[in-house]
C-alpha positions in Angstrom: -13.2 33.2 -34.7 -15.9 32.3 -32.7 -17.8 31.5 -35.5 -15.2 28.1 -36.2 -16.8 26.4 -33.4 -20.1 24.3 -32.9 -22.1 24.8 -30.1 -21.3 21.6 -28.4 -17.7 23.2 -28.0 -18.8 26.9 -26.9 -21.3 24.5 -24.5 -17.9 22.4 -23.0 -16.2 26.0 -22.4 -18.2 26.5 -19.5 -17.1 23.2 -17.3 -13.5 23.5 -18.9 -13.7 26.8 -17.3 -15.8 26.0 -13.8 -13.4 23.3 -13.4 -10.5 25.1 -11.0 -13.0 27.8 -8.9 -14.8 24.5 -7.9 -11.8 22.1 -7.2 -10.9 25.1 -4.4 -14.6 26.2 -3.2 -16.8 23.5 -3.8 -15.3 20.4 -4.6 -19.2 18.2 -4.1 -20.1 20.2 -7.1 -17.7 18.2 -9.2 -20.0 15.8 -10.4 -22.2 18.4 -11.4 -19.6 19.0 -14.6 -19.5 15.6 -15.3 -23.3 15.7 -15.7 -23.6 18.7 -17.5 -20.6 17.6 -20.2 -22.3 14.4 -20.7 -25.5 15.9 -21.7 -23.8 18.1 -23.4 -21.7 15.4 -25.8 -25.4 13.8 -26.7 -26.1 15.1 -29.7 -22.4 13.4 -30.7 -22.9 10.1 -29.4 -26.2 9.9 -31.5 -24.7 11.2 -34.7 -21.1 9.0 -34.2 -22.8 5.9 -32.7 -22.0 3.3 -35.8 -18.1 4.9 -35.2 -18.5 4.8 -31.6 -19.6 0.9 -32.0 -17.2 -0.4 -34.3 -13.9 1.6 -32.3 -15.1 0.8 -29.1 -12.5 -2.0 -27.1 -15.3 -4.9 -26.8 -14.0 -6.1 -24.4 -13.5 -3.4 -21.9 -17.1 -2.3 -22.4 -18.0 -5.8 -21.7 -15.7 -5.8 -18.3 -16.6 -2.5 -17.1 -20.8 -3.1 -17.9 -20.4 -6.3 -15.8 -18.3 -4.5 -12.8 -20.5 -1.5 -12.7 -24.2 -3.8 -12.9 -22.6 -6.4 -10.3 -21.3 -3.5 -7.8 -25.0 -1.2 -8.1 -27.0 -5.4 -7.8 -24.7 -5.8 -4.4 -26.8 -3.2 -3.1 -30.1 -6.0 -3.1 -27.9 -7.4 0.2 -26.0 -4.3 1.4 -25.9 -4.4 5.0 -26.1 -0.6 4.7 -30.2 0.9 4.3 -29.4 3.9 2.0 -27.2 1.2 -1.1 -29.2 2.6 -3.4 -28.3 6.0 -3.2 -24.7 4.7 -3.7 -25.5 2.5 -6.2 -27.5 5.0 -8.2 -24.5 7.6 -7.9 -21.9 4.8 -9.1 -24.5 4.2 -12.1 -25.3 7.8 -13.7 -21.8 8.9 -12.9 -20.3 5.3 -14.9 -23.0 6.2 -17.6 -21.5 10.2 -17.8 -17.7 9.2 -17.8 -18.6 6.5 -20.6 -20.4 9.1 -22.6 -17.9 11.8 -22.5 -15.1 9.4 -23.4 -17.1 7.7 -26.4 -17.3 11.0 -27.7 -13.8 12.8 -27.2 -12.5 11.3 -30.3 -15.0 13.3 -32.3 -14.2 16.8 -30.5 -12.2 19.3 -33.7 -8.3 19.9 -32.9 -9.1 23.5 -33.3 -11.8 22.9 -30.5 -9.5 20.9 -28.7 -6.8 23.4 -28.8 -8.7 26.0 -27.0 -10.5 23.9 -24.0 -6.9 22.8 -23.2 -5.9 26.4 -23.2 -8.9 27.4 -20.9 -8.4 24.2 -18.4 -4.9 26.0 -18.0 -6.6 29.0 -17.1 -9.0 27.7 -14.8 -6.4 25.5 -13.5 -4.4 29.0 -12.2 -7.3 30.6 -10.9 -8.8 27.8 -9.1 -5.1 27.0 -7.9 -4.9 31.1 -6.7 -8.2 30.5 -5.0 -6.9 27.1 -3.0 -4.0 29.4 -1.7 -6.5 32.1 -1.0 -8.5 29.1 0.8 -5.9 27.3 2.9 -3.5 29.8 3.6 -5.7 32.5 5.4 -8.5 30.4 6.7 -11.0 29.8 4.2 -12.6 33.3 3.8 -14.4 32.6 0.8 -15.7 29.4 2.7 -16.3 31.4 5.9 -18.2 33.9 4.1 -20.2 31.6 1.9 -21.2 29.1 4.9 -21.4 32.4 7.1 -19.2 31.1 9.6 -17.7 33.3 12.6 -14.1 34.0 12.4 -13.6 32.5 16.0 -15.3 29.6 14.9 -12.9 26.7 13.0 -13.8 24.9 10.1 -13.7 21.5 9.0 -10.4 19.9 8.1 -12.0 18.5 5.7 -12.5 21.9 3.9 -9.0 21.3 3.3 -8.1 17.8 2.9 -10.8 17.5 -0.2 -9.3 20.9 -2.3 -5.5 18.9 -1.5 -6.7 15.8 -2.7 -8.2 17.4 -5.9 -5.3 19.1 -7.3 -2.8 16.1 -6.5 -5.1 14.7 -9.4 -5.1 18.0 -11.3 -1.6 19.1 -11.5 -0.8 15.5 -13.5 -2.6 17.4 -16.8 -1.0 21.0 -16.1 2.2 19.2 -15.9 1.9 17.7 -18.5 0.7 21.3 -20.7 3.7 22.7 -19.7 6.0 19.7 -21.3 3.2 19.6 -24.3 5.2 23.6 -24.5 8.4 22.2 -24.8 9.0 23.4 -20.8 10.2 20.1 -19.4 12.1 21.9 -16.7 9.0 24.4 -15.3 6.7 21.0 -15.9 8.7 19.5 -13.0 9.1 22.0 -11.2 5.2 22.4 -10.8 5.1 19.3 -9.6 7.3 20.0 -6.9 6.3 23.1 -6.2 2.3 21.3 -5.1 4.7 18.9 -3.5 5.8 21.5 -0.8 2.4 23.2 -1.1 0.7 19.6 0.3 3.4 19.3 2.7 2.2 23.3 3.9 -1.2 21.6 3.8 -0.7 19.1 6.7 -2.4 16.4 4.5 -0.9 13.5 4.5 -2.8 11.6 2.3 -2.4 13.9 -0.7 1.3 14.5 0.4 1.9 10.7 0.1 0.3 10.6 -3.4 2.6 13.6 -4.2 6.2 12.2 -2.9 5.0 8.8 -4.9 3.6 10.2 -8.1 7.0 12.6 -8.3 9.4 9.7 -7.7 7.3 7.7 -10.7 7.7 10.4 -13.4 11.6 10.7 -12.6 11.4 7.1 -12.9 9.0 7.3 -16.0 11.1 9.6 -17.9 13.8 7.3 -18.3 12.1 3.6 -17.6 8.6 3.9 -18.8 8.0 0.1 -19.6 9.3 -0.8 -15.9 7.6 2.6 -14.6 4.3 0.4 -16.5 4.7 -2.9 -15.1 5.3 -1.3 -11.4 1.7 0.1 -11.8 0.2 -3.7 -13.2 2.1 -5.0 -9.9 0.3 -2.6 -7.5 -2.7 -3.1 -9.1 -2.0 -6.9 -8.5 -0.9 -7.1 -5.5 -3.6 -4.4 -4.3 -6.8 -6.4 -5.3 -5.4 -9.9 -4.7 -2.7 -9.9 -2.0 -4.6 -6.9 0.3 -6.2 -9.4 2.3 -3.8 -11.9 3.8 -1.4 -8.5 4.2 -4.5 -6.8 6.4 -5.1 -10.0 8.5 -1.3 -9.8 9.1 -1.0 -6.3 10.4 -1.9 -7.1 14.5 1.7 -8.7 14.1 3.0 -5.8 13.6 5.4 -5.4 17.1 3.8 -2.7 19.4 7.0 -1.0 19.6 6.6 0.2 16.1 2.8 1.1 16.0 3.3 3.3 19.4 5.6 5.3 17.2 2.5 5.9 14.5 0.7 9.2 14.5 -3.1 8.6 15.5 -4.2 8.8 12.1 -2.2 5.9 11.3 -2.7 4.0 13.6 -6.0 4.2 13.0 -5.8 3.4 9.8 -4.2 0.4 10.9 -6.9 -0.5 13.1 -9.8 0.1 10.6 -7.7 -1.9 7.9 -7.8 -4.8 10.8 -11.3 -5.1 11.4 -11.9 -4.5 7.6 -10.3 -7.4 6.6 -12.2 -9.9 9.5 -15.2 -8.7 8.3 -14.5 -9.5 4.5 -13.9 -13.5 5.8 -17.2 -13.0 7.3 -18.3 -12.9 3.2 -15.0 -13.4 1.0 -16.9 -14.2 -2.1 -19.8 -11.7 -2.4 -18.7 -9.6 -0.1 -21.7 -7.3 2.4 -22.7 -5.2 -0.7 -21.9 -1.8 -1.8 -21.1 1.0 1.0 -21.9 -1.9 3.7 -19.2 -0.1 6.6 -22.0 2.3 6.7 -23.8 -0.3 8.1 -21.4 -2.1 10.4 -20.3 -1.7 14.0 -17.3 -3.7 15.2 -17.1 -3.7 19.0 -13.9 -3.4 20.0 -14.4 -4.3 24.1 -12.6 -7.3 23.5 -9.8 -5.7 21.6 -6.7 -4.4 22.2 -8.4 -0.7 23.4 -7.4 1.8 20.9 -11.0 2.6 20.5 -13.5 2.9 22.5 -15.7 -0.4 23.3 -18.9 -0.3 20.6 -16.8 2.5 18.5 -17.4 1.9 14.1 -13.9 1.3 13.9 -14.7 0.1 9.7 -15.6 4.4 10.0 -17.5 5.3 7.1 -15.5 3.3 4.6 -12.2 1.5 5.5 -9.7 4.2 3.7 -8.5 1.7 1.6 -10.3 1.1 -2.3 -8.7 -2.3 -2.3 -10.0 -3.7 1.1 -13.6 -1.7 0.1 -13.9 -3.7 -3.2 -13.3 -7.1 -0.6 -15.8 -5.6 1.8 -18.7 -4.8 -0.6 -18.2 -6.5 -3.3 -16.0 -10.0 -2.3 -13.9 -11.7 -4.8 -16.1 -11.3 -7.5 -16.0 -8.1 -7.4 -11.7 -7.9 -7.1 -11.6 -10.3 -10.3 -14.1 -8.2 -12.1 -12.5 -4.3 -11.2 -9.1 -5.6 -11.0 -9.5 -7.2 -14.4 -10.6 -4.0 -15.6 -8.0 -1.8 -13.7 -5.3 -4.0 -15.5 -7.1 -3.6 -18.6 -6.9 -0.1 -18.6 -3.2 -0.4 -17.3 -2.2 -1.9 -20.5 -4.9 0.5 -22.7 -1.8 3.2 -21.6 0.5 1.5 -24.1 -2.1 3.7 -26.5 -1.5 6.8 -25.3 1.1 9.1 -26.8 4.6 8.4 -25.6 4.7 12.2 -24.0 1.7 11.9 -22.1 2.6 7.8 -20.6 4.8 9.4 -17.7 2.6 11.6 -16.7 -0.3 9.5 -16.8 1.5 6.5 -14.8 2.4 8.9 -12.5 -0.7 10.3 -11.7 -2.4 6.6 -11.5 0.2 6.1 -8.7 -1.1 9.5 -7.1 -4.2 8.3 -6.9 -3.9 4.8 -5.8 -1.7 6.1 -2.7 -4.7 8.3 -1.8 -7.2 5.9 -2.6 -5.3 3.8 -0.4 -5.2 6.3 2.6 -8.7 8.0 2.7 -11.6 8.8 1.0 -13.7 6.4 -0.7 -14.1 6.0 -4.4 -17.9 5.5 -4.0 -17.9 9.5 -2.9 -19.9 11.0 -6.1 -17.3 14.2 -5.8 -14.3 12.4 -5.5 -15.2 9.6 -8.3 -15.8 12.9 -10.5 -12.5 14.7 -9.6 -11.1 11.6 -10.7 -12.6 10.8 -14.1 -12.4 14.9 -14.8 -8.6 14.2 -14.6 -8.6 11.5 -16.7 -10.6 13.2 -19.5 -8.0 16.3 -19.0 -5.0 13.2 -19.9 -6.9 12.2 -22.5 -7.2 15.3 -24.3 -3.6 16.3 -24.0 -3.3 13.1 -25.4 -5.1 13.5 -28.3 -3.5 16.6 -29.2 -0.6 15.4 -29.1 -1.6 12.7 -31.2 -2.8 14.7 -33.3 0.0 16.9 -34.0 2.7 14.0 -34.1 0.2 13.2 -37.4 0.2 16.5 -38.8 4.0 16.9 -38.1 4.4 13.3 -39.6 6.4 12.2 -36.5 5.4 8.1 -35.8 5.2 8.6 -31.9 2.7 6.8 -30.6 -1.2 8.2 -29.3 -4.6 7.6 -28.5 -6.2 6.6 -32.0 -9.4 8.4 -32.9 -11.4 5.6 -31.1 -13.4 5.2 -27.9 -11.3 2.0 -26.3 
């Protein structure tokens, strides 16, 4: 059998396979698959590049080249010294991601069929691993990073494998209904539901309770399940900054109910926002709240006088794309983001729930913590998104085969 396969396929095995262990022991190396398959997929975009050209969605490629060139340029006035390293990881990792999907169309349904079937198997062992992980205190970790056992380790150990499979169960949820179990499928999703809430992460928690509550909704209002993503998307990129500058309104009353991390959050999203009308149209360049203090002595004292309440980012995507990149850069990657919105109409009619569901995942983690411009975290997101994709196309496929009419990805690259 294994003969029926090209060595680009045999090649993509290892990645499809690598993709679980390292969600739940080293989520950093994440980008390292997305590297690997882009190099990888080469060969195909050479041989397919007249097909690629003529398929690809003009313009989106257009969009997306002028967002990514504009976003790695801001880095000329960054107010942050290491831009470039930011930029340069925004740039190779754009590059990979367009790469891999130019070429996906061009991947055999035989092939296809069996890297599905192994992401499902990585998926479970990577999945045993995270419980392995996070319910009896990161041995692997411990014994990799040869930490004592009296010694605790970083919640963030724990907060990045969380926030990974949030994105990942979208795909194996969707697998399962691809098998006609629409029932377990659910279920799954639930089940990661309680197993964030176990967790203690709120951020991936939140993205769970939303993204479940979109694909009930989904399943029996997908157009409106649709246009409630295009209006977060909207009201994210171009109503995030008069909602920010309103948030020291907020009665005390209610924040002194807030758990620290949230008020925090609220604090960092305030100073955030004061410094984007410092520079609303070009914004202080890619990763600037690297390179910004806010001094808070004349503040209401949550933090300490001098403190970097922007933090390392301002655990928001929206109010970071005002902060680096201005208004420009909102009309250029919220364009884009509502582009790609509507590109969903595309996909096969199985997959749309899932897919809308886990953009809503994602946006209410984007929206809490981490930041986007993290190389590991951008690649756990564009690895799900290739995952979608190729359920997609399978199911595309075999609604043509089967001579159904529903509705799928066509063998193009938009």
């Amino acid at each position: 059998m294994i003969q029926n396969f090209s060595l680009t396929t045999l090649l993509l095995c290892i990645p499809v396979l690598m993709f679980g262990p390292f969600m739940a022991l080293m989520p950093r190396g994440m980008m390292a698959l997305i590297i690997y398959s882009a190099l990888v997929l080469l060969p195909k975009l050479q041989k397919h590049w007249k097909e690629i050209a003529q398929n690809t969605h003009k313009h989106s490629f257009i969009l997306l080249g002028c967002a990514i060139i504009y976003t790695c340029l801001s880095a000329f006035w960054s107010t942050n010294d290491k831009a470039w390293h930011t930029a340069f990881d925004v740039f190779y990792i754009s590059v990979c991601c367009w790469i891999i999907f130019a070429t996906l169309p061009f991947i055999k349904a035989q092939a296809l069929d069996v890297l599905i079937k192994l992401f499902v198997v990585s998926w479970c062992v990577g999945f045993v691993l995270l419980c392995v992980e996070c319910f009896f205190d990161h041995p692997i970790h411990r014994w990799y990073e040869q930490i004592d056992a009296g010694t605790p380790v970083n919640e963030n150990a724990t907060k990045r494998i969380a926030a990974l499979f949030a994105l990942s169960i979208w795909p194996f949820a969707l697998w399962l209904k691809t098998k006609g179990k629409t029932i377990l499928s659910i279920l799954s999703v639930i089940a990661f539901l309680c197993v964030s809430a176990f967790l203690t992460n709120r951020s991936s928690m939140l993205g769970m309770v939303v993204g479940t509550g979109i694909l009930f909704f989904a399943y029996f209002q997908p157009v409106l399940a649709r246009w409630a993503l295009v209006l977060m998307i909207g009201l994210g990129c171009f109503f995030i900054v008069p909602i920010s500058t309103l948030l020291p309104l907020i009665p005390q009353e209610i924040t002194g109910q807030l758990f620290d991390s949230a008020l925090a959050r609220i604090k960092i999203w305030t100073y955030t926002s004061q410094h984007i009308l410092e520079e609303p149209f070009f914004g202080h360049g890619i990763d600037a709240s690297k390179g910004m203090e806010t001094d808070t002595s004349s503040g209401n004292g949550f933090f300490e006088p001098g403190v970097n309440v922007v933090s390392h980012h301002p655990h928001n995507i929206f109010l970071q794309i005002w902060l680096d990149l201005g208004m420009v850069g909102a009309l250029l990657w919220g364009g884009l983001l509502l582009m790609l919105t509507y590109r969903v109409y595309n996909a096969h009619e199985t997959a749309q729930p899932y897919i809308v569901a886990a953009a809503f995942c994602s946006l209410m983690m984007l929206s809490t913590t981490f930041s986007l411009l993290q190389a590991w975290w951008l690649s756990g997101h564009i690895a799900t998104a290739i995952l979608l994709a190729l359920l997609s196309y399978s199911l595309s496929r075999n609604a043509a085969t089967n001579g159904t009419s529903a509705g799928g990805i066509s063998n193009s690259s938009s």
